[in-house]
N, C-alpha and C positions, 0 to 999 in steps of 0.2 A: 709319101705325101710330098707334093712340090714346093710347099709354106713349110720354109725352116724357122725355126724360133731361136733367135742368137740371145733370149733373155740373159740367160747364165756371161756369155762372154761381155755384156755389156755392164753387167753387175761386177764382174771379175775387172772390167778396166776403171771402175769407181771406187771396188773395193769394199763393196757394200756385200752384207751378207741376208740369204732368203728372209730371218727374222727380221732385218732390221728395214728391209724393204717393203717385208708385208705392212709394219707397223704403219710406214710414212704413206703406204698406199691406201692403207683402211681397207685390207681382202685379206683372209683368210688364207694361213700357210699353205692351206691342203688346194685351194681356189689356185693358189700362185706357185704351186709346186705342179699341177698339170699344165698351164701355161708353160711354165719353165721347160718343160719337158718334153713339148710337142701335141698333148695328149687332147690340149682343148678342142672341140668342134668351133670354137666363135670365140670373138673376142670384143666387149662392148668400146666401143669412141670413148668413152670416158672411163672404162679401166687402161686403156692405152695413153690418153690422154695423161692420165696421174703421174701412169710409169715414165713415159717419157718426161714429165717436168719434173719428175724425184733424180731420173737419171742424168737428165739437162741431153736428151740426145733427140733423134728423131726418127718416125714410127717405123721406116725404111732400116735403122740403123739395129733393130730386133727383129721383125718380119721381111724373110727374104725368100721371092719366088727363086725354084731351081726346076728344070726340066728333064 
């Protein structure tokens, strides 16, 4: 798949762990554990939206085209 998902390495430079990110995003672990993982088909504007303002980064900085 060419859409990497760097969730984990951005969590990992915050420090924050999966439960405690799920809580501040309002999704469900298992919702943010396929995200994390690559697994999702889609990702709504405003579940990205949260994550990057919990994480303080941006959307570029978790989704990454590779070829």
């Amino acid at each position: 798949m060419p859409i990497i998902v760097n969730l984990d390495v951005m969590m990992a430079k915050r420090k924050m762990s999966l439960n405690e990110l799920s809580e501040k995003v309002d999704l469900t672990l298992s919702n943010l554990s396929i995200l994390k993982t690559g697994k999702a088909k889609a990702v709504r504007f405003s579940t990205l939206e949260a994550i990057c303002k919990v994480l303080e980064c941006q959307p570029g900085d978790i989704l990454e085209f590779v070829e």
